[in-house]
N, C-alpha and C positions, 0 to 999 in steps of 0.2 A: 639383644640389647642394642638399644641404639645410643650412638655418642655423636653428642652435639659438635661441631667442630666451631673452636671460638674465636669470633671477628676480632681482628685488631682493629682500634679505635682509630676512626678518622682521624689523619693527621692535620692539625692544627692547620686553618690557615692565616697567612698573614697578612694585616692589614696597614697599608702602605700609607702612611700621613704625610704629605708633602708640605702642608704650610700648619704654621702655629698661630693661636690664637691666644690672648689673654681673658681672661675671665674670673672677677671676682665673685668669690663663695661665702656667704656667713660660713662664722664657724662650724654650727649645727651640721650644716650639709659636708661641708668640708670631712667631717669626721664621719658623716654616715656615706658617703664618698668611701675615705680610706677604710673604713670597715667591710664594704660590700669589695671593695677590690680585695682585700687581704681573704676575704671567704672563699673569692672566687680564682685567685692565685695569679690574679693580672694586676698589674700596674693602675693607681689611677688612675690616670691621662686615656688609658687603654678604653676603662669603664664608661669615662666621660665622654671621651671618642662616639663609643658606640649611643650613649644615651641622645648625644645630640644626633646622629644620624637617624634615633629611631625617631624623635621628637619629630622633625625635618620631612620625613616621608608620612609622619601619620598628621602633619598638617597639610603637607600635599596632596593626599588622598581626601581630605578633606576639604580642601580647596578645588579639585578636580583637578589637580595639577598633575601629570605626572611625567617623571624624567622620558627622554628620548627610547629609552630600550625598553623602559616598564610598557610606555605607550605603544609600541610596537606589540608588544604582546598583548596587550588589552585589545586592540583592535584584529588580531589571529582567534581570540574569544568571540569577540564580538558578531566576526564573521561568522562564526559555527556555529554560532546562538540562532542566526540571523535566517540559516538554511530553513526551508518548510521540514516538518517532521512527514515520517512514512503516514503518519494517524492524519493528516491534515487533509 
């Protein structure tokens, strides 16, 4: 018989907000805001946090912009790509 031995769940990391911003929400969103955070068992600000940063980078990527470290990596891609293959 084999027995699985079961992972403890990655510990939460935390996500450090150093500046606040204001930002007006119709109610609609405001409440489907507080709803998705209460599902997910975080905080608005938490949810919103994040959705702006995904916003943020999937215009960047869109824009070809990308931060200092992403770029960094993209261009460690880039080079590997860039090698002839054995087939060539």
């Amino acid at each position: 018989m084999v027995t699985k031995k079961s992972s403890s769940p990655a510990p939460r990391q935390r996500i450090k907000r150093a500046t606040q911003i204001k930002v007006s929400l119709s109610d609609e969103v405001l409440a489907r805001l507080v709803t998705l955070s209460e599902l997910l068992g975080v905080p608005a600000g938490t949810v919103a946090s994040l959705a702006i940063g995904q916003y943020v980078a999937q215009q960047e990527r869109s824009l070809g912009f990308l931060s200092p470290s992403l770029n960094s990596l993209g261009m460690a891609s880039r080079k590997n790509s860039a090698r002839p293959s054995a087939s060539s």
